[in-house]
C-alpha positions in Angstrom: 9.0 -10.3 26.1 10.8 -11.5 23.2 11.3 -9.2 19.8 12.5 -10.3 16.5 12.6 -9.3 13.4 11.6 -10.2 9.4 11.6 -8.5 6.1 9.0 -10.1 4.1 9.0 -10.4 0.4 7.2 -11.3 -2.8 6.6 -14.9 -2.4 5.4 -18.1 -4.3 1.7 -18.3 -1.9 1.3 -21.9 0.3 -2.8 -21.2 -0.3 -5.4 -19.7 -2.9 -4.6 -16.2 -1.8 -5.2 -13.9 -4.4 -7.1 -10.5 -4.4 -6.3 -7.0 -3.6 -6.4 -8.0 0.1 -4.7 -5.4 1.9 -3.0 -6.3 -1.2 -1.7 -9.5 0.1 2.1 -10.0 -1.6 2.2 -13.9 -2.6 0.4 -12.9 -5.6 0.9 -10.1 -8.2 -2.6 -9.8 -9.1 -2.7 -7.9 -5.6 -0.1 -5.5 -6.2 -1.9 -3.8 -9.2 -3.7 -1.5 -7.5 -2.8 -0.2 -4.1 -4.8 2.1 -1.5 -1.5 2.3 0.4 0.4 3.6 -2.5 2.8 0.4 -2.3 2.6 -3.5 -2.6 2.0 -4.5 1.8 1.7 -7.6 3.1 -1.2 -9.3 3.6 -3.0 -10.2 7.6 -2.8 -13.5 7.4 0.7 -14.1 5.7 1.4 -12.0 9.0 -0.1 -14.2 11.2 1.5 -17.3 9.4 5.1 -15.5 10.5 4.2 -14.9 13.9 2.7 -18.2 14.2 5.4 -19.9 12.7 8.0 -18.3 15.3 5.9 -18.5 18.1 6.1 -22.2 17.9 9.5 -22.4 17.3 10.4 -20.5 20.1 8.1 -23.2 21.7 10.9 -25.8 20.8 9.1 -26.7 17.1 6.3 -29.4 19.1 3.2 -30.1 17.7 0.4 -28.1 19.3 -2.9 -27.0 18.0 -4.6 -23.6 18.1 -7.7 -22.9 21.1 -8.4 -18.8 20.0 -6.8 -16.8 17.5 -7.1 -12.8 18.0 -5.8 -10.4 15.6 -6.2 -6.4 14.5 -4.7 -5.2 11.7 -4.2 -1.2 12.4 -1.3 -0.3 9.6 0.0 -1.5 6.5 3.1 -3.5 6.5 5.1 -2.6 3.4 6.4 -5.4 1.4 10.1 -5.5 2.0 10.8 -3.5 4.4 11.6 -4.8 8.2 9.1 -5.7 10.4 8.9 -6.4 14.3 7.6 -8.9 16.3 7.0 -8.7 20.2 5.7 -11.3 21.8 4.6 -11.9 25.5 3.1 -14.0 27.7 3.6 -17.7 28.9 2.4 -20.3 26.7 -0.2 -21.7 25.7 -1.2 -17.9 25.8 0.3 -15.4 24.0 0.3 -11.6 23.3 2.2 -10.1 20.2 2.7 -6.5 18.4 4.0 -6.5 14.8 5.7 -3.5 14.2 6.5 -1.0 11.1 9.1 1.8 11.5 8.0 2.1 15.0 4.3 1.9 14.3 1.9 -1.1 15.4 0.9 -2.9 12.2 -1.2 -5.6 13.9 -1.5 -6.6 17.4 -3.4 -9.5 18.9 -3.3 -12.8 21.6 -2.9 -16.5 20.5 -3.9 -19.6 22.5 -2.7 -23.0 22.1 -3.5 -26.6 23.2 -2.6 -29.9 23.1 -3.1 -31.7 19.6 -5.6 -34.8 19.2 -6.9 -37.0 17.0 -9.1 -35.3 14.5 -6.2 -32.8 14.2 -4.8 -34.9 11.4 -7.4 -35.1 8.9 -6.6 -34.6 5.3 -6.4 -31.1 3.2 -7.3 -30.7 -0.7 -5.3 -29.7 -2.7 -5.8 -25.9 -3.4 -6.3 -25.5 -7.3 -4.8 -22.3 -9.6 -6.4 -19.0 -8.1 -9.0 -17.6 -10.1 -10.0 -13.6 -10.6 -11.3 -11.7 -7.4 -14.6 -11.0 -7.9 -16.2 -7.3 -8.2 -18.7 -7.2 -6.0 -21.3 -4.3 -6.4 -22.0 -3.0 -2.5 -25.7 -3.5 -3.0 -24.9 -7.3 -2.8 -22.4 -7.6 0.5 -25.6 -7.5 3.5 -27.0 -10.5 1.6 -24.1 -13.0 0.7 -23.0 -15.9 2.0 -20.7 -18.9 1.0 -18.6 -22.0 1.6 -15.2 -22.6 1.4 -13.1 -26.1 1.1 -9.8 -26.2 3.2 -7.4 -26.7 0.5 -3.6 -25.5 1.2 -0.9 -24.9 -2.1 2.5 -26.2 -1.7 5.5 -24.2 -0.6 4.2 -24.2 3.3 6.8 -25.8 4.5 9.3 -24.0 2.6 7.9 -20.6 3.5 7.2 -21.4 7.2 8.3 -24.8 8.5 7.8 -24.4 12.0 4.0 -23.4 11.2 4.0 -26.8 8.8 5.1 -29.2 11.2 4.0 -28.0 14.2 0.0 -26.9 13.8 -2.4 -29.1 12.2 -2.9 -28.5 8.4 -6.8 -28.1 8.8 -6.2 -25.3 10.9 -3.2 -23.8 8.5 -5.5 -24.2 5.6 -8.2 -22.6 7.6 -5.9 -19.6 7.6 -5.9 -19.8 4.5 -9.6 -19.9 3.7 -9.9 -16.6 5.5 -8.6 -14.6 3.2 -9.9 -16.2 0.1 -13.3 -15.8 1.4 -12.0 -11.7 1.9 -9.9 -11.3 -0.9 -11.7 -13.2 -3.7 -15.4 -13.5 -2.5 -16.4 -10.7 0.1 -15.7 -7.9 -0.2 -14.0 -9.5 -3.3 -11.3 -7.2 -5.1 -11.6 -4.3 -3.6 -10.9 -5.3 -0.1 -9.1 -4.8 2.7 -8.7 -7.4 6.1 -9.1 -5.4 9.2 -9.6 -8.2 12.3 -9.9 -11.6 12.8 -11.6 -13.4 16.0 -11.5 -17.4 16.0 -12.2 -19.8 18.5 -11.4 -23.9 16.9 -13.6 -26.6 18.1 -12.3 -30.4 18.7 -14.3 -32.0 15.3 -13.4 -32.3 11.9 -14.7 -30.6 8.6 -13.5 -30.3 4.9 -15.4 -26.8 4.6 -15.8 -23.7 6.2 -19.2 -21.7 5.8 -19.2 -17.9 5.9 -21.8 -15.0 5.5 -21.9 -11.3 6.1 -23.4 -10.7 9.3 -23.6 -7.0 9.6 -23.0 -4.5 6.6 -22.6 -0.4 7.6 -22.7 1.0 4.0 -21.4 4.4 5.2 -17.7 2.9 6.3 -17.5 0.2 3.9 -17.6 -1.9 7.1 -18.1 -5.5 6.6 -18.5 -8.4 9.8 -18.4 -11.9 8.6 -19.3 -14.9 10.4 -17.6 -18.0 9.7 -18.4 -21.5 11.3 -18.0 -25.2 11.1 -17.7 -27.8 13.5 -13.8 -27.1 13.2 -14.1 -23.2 14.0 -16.3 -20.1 14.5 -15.2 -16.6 14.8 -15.8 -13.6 13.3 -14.0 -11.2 10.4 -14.0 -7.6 9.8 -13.2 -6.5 6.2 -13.8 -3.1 4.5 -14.5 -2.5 0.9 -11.6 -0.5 -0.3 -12.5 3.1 -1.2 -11.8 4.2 -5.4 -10.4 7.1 -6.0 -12.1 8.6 -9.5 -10.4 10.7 -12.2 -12.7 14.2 -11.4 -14.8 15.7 -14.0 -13.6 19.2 -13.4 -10.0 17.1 -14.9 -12.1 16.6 -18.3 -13.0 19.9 -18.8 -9.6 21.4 -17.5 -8.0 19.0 -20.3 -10.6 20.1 -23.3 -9.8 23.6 -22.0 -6.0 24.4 -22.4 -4.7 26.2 -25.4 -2.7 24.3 -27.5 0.6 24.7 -27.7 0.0 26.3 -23.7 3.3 24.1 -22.7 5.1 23.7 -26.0 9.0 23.8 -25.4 8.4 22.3 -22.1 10.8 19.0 -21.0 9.6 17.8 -17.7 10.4 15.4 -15.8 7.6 13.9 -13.0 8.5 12.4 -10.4 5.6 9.8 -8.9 3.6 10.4 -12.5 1.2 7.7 -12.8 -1.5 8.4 -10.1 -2.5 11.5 -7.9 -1.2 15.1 -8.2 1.3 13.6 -10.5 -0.7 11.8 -12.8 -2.7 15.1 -13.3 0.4 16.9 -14.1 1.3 14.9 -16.6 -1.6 14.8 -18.2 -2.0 18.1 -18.4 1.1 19.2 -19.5 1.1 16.5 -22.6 -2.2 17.9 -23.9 -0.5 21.8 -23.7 2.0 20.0 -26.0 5.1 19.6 -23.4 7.7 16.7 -23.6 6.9 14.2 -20.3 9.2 11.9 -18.8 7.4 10.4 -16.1 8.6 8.2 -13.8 6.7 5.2 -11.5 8.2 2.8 -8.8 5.5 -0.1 -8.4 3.0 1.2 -10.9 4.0 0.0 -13.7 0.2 -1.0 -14.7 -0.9 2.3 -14.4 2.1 3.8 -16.2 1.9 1.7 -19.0 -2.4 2.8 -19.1 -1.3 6.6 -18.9 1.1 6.4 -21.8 -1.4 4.6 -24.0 -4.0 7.4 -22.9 -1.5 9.8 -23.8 -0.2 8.0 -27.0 -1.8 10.7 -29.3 -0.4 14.1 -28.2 -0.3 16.4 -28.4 2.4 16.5 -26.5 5.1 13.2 -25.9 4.8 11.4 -22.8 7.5 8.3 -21.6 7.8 6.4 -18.5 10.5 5.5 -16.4 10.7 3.2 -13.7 12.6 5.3 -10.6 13.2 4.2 -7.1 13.4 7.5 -5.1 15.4 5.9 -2.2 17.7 4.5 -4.8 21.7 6.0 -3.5 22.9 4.8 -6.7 21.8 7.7 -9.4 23.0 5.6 -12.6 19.4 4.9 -13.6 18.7 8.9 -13.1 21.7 10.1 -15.2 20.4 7.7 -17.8 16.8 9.1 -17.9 18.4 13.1 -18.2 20.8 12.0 -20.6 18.1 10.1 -22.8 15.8 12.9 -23.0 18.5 15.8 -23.0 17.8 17.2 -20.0 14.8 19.1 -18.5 13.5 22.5 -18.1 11.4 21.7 -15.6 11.4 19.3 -12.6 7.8 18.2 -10.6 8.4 16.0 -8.0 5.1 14.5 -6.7 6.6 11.2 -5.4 5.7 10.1 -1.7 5.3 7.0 0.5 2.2 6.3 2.2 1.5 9.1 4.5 -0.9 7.9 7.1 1.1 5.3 8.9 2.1 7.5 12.0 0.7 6.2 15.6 -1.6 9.2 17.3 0.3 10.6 20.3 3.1 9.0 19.4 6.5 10.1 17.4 8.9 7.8 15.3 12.4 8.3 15.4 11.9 5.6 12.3 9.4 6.7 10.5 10.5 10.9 10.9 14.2 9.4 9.3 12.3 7.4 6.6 9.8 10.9 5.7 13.5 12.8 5.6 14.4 10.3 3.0 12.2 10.6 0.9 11.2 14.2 0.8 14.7 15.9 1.7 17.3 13.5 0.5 16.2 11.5 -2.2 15.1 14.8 -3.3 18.6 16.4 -3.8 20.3 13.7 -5.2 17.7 14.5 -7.7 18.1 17.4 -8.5 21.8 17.6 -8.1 21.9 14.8 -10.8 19.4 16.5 -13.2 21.0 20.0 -12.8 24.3 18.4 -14.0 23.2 16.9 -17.3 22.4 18.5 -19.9 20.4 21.6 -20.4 19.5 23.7 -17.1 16.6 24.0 -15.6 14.0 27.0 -15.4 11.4 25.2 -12.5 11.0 22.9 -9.6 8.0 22.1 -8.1 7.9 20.9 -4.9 4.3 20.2 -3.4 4.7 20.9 0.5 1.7 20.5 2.8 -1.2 22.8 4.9 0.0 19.6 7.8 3.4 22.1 8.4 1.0 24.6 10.0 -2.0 22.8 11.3 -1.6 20.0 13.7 -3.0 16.4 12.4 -2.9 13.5 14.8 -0.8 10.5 13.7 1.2 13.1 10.7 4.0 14.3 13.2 6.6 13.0 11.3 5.6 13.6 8.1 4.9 17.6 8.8 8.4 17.7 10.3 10.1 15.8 7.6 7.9 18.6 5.1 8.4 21.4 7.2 12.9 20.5 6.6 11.9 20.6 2.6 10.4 23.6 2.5 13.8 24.7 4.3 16.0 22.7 2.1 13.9 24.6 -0.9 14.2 27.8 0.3 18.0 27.3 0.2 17.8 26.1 -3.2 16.3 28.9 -4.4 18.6 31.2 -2.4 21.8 29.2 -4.1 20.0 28.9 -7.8 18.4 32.1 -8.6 17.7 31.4 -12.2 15.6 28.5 -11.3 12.0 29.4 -9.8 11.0 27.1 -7.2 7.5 26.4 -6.3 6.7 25.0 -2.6 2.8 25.3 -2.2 1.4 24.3 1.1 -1.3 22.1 -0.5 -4.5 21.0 1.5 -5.7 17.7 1.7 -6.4 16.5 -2.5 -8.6 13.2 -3.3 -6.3 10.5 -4.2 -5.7 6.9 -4.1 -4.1 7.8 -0.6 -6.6 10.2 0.9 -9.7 8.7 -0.1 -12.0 6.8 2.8 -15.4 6.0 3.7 -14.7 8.3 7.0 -16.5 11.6 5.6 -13.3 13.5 5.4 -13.1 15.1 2.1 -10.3 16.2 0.1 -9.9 19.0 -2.6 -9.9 18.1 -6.6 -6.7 18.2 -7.7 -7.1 19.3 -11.2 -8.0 22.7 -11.1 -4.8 23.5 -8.5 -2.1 21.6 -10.5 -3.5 23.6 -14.0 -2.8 26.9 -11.4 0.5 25.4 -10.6 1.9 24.6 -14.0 0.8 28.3 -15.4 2.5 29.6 -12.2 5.7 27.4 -13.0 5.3 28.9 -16.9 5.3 32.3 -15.6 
């Protein structure tokens, strides 16, 4: 077995791949809006890596592909390392790509000899257009055909991949997820497996339609053929997570003035728990810096929602696992310190393997909820005025056993340890540390018919508790 590793990052794209595909990171348009609370790299631009090293571990020969396997179990953050184990003697070969300790995709790839149809030409693939938004109603019924057209930058991005597989087959790689991403399920969309077999004939087009649709999941199965390549797709519209109405009433009911004399700062402000607390505390009048990491779409939304008051309401762009607290002393010293401190921020949460722990992932959890918090408030509590609250969300998974949320109870469990000590050391300050159950957010929400709690009417309960 052989393992390497790769960090991807935002890219110029080699194909028309746009969409919120899984959201695929060649394109911004896909990092807009995330169900995995981050930018992550898209299936295939997975597949294009693994491809591209598998042949250059091959010596960089020309081959051509027989079968093409792939699942696509966990998101594969954009940036962060990645690892790829491969196994098997070619032509036939095994893989696992691998976040934090986690299996992000796993999946077999067969190879053959090229011939001579292999080298027919490939259009040239023109600007991407918008994703479509395709009403559910539509997906048993749709069907479509798609050129082969590859961008340039393919040999610049992976040129082991460019020299060494056909480009009809590259660029049928590339169809794939412009069928998924911009057609069906169209925006909202996310690529969950792919199972090809290529045929020895030419063709300029791929046909596609939706073979089975399971309304309840969200569950889509494509077929796709030519005389090039058929196969299969699975692809799942991607779940919404609504503002609730209970929020609407919650904001028309609050007295004014309720948080007048208020400065808080919000920590992960723009969507969730967060985004609730800030909107509720700028309509009781409070001062809001909030702060956002990748959203800066939704942050720049929020404060136009919030432009009219009561209350004030800026945002900040903040990376929590930032070491380097300049931009943080900047934010406190801009807005004169805080009185209160919310700290809603968190990476995505389901990534952990069932039956499995992550010495990676456990570490990465600490970071975030233990670390990155105290640098925080250490740097806040030095500038400028003190503060009077903290609220620290904590989590009903410390006490009741989830599958695949080890690490993340554990690294919770150390914060509410690290709080308790906080408010032990600062006894002016009240800290908050609610075990919260399960809220409906961009992160929780899923066609699986686990339900989560509103999270309006608990964070109006927490900021009155936090007021006293």
């Amino acid at each position: 077995m052989t393992v390497r590793s790769f960090a991807p990052q935002e890219v110029q794209s080699f194909g028309r791949l746009s969409g919120d595909v899984n959201p695929i990171h060649v394109d911004p348009i896909a990092a807009r809006r995330m169900i995995f609370n981050r930018p992550v790299v898209h299936g295939v631009m997975l597949i294009a890596w693994l491809l591209d090293d598998q042949l250059r571990q091959h010596g960089g020969g020309r081959a051509r592909l027989r079968a093409l396997k792939a699942l696509f179990l966990q998101p594969a953050p954009v940036g962060d390392e990645l690892t790829l184990e491969s196994s098997g003697q070619w032509p036939k070969l095994r893989f696992r790509i691998l976040w934090r300790g986690t299996v992000a995709a796993r999946g077999s790839v067969e190879y053959e000899d090229r011939s001579a149809i292999d080298d027919m030409p490939v259009s040239e693939a023109p600007a991407p257009g918008a994703p479509a938004l395709v009403d559910s109603s539509a997906f048993a019924s749709m069907t479509g055909e798609e050129r082969l057209e590859l961008g340039p930058g393919l040999e610049a991005l992976f040129p082991d991949l460019a020299s060494g597989l056909p480009r009809s087959q590259i660029a049928v790689l590339a169809a794939l997820t412009r069928i998924v991403g911009m057609h069906c399920p169209g925006l909202r969309s996310i690529l969950a497996e792919i199972d090809l077999g290529f045929e020895q004939q030419a063709a300029p087009a791929l046909a596609w339609k939706v073979a089975e649709f399971d309304d309840r999941f969200g569950r889509l199965t494509l077929e796709v053929g030519s005389p090039l390549v058929r196969g299969t797709m699975v692809a799942f519209e991607r779940p919404v997570a609504e503002r609730s109405a209970k929020e609407a009433v919650l904001l028309s009911s609050i007295a004014s003035g309720e948080f007048n004399g208020v400065k808080a700062l919000v920590v992960g402000a723009t969507r969730g728990l967060g985004g609730t607390l800030t909107r509720l505390l700028v309509v009781g009048g409070a001062e809001v810096v909030g702060t956002f990491n990748m959203g800066k779409d939704e942050a720049a939304a929020l404060a136009k929602e919030l432009g009219s008051g009561p209350g004030q309401c800026r945002f900040e762009r903040l990376d929590i696992f930032e070491h380097d607290t300049a931009g943080l002393r900047r934010i406190a010293d801009d807005a004169g310190g805080f009185t209160h401190l919310l700290y809603t921020a968190t990476p995505p949460i389901f990534v952990g393997a069932k039956g499995s722990f992550s010495d990676a992932l456990f570490e990465h959890f600490l970071e975030a909820y233990v670390r990155a918090f105290l640098r925080l408030f250490e740097t806040v509590q030095a500038q400028g005025r003190s503060l009077s609250s903290v609220l620290f969300p904590s989590s009903v998974a410390v006490a009741e056993h989830q599958p695949g949320l080890t690490e993340y109870a554990m690294a919770k469990a150390a914060a509410e340890a690290m709080i308790a000590s906080l408010a032990a050391k600062h006894r002016d300050i009240r800290f908050l540390a609610p075990r919260l159950p399960r809220l409906e957010t961009d992160q929780t929400i899923n066609r699986s018919g686990v339900t989560g709690e509103d999270p309006a009417p608990l964070a109006l309960d927490l900021l009155r508790q936090l007021r006293g």
